[in-house]
C-alpha positions, 0 to 999 in steps of 0.5 A: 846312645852315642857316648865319647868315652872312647872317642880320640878323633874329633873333626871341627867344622866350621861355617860363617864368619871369622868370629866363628874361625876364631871360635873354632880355633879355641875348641880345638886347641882345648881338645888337643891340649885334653889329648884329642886328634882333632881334624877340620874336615867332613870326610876324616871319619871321625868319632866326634863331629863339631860343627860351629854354625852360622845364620846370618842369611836362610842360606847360611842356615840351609848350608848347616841342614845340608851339612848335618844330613851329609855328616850323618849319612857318612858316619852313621855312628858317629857323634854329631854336635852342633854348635854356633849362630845357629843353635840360638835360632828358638826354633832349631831346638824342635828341629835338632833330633829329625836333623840327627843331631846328638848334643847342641851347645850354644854360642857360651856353652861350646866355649866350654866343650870338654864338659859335654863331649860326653853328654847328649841332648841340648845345652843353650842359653839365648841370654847367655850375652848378658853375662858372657865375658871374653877375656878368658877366650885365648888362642895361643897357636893358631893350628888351622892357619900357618901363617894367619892368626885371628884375635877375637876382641869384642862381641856383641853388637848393639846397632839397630839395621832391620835386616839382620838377626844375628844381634838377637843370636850373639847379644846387644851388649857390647863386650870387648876383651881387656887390652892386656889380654889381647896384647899377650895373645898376640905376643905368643901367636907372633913367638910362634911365627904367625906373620898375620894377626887378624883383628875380629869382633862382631862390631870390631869398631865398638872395641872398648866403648864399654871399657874406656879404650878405643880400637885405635889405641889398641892398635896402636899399642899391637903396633909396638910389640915386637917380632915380623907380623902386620895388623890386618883388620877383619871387618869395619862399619863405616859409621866407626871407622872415625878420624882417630882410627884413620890416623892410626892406620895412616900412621902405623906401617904394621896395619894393612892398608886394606879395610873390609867396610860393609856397605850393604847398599849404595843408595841412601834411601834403602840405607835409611831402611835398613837403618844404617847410620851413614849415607853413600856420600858418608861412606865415600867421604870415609875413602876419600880419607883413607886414600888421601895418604894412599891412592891406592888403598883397598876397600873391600864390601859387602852389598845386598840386592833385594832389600823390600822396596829397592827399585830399580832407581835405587839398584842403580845407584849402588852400581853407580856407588860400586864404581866410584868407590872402586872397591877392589872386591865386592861380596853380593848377596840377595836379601833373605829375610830373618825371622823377627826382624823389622824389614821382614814385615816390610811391604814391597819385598822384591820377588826371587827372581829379580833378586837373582837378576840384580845379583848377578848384574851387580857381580859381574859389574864388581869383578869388571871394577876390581879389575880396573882396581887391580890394574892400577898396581902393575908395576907397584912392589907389594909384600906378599905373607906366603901361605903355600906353593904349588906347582912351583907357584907360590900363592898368598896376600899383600897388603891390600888383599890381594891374591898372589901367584908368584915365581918363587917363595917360602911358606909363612915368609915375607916376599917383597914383590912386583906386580906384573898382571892381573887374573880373574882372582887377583895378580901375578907378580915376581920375587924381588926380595924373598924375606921382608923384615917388618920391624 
């Protein structure tokens, strides 16, 4: 039996979204403040390994297995724990003990790691949501990013789309945390230089309809704070993105013009089969505001291919969406299907390697418009957050999301600079001012 009575290193990794970076950010500041070394690799030969999970798609969950066995094959007497999205699958707890997992603790539970470092066995409860509260959920210093910070602000999501299982795993309540919390999370992540707050939650855009606030107004009262940061936020679906929130981002200079709006398709009728709440044409009437007080504004997506039923009529109206929006990048994925949802016993599901064609059709028809995207911006000035330098090259992302390699800059400062040519991953550009005030 494996035990951490004498254990000082614990390595935490992390899969899946930016609730799970989030997530990972509090365990290991609650390790480190008991008095761990605390890693965020596979290979640092660790006494303790953590890792919080994801299991959004079959590859996700594939990812996890991978990793486990990878883990346990290094590190044979090691302790393996196994936390997240995936521990709330019903059936990963018969599965856990053949994978060499040590502890599994769910989505609730690994909120409170340092009372079950020392124990072994499973710990979950898959209603835990019913009665989970986020406001005691506080990063102070984020210490896996410089000069990035995620703040959590809700969980939960309560929309009805056929495809996805993670409602089941995180819960149908919606939970957003107290405005006042967020603002004093923010105000010491920012006292301690963090140049980017992220704004996350599993349904962002469902912020404070069970409190009384909207994500509108707590943004605008981020805004106010003061110190050298800007709001980006994390993800939004369409439906939510309302006029009120449009005016806020138009209004205040602090948010980043740049919105990650899941699509998941650009032909309504799977839309209604995957039972989103708005149509194609709703989506780019939702652009089209947004760009009217920014041409350029950039819009990020997500697409799946492969939904049961999509015909090739319906493929090609998403690459045609694709392109009137002209996203500046699109992530494709293939539809998997989840266990006890609705469009798993969908008839019509697209055979694998049909799946497999469409994505890569629709990738290279993404990269070929972000390209066209990008090449809007040569000669535009963009402020850059500094995230690194290598080789004498600076690297990090504007304000539209948009990857940087510069002449020159300081990590974790703003530089102000002008955009020369586009890269396969973004643009190049050079320094105009090295230090970019904000307020």
């Amino acid at each position: 039996m494996r035990n951490t009575e004498r254990h000082t290193r614990i390595s935490v990794i992390t899969q899946g979204c930016k609730m799970n970076q989030y997530e990972s950010e509090l365990i290991i500041e609650m390790l480190e403040n008991a008095g761990y070394i605390v890693f965020s690799s596979e290979d640092t030969g660790a006494d303790v390994y953590i890792l919080n999970s994801c299991a959004v798609t079959s590859e996700a969950e594939r990812k996890v297995r991978q990793t486990v066995r990878h883990l346990r094959k290094l590190n044979p007497e090691s302790k393996i724990i196994l936390t997240g999205c995936y521990v709330q699958v019903p059936r990963v707890q018969e599965e856990y003990k053949a994978l060499g997992v040590d502890l599994i603790l769910g989505n609730l539970e690994k909120k409170r790691i340092l009372n079950f470092l020392n124990e072994i066995g499973e710990y979950f409860d898959t209603k835990y949501w019913e009665e989970d509260d986020i406001s005691f959920e506080i990063v102070e210093n984020s210490v896996t990013e410089r000069s990035r910070a995620f703040v959590k602000v809700e969980d939960g999501c309560n929309n009805g789309c056929t495809y996805c299982v993670i409602r089941t795993l995180r819960g149908t309540r919606i939970r957003s945390k107290p405005m006042e919390v967020v603002i004093k999370e923010i105000e010491k992540l920012v006292s301690k230089r963090h140049k980017e707050i992220v704004i996350t939650g599993l349904n962002l855009g469902k912020y404070g309809t069970d409190t009384g606030f909207t994500l509108a107004h707590l943004l605008s009262e981020i805004a106010k704070l003061d110190g050298e940061f800007r709001i980006r936020l994390s993800s939004i679906n369409p439906e939510d993105l309302t006029d009120e929130l449009i005016e806020a981002i138009k209004n205040e200079e602090r948010i980043c013009n740049h919105l990650h709006i899941p699509a998941q398709s650009g032909s309504t009728s799977v839309l209604r089969r995957m039972g989103r709440n708005y149509t194609a044409e709703d989506f780019i009437s939702k652009v089209d505001k947004l760009r009217s007080f920014d041409p350029l504004f950039s819009i990020s997506t997500d697409i799946m291919v492969g939904f049961p039923g999509e015909s090739e009529l319906e493929f090609n109206e998403t690459l045609e969406f694709v392109k009137a929006v002209q996203f500046s990048k699109v992530h494709t994925f293939r539809y998997s299907q989840r266990p006890n949802t609705v469009a798993a016993r969908f008839d019509n599901q697209v055979p694998g390697n049909i799946k497999k064609e469409r994505a890569e059709i629709l990738i290279q028809h993404a990269d070929n418009v972000a390209n066209e995207y990008r090449r809007q911006l040569i000669g535009k000035t963009a402020v850059v957050l500094v995230e690194g330098i290598q080789n004498g090259i600076a690297y990090g992302y504007d304000e539209y999301y948009l990857y940087h390699e510069s002449n020159a800059g300081v990590i974790g400062e703003f530089s102000s600079v002008k955009i020369c040519s586009v890269t396969k991953e973004g643009v190049v550009s050079k320094v105009v001012q090295k230090h970019v005030s904000n307020q």
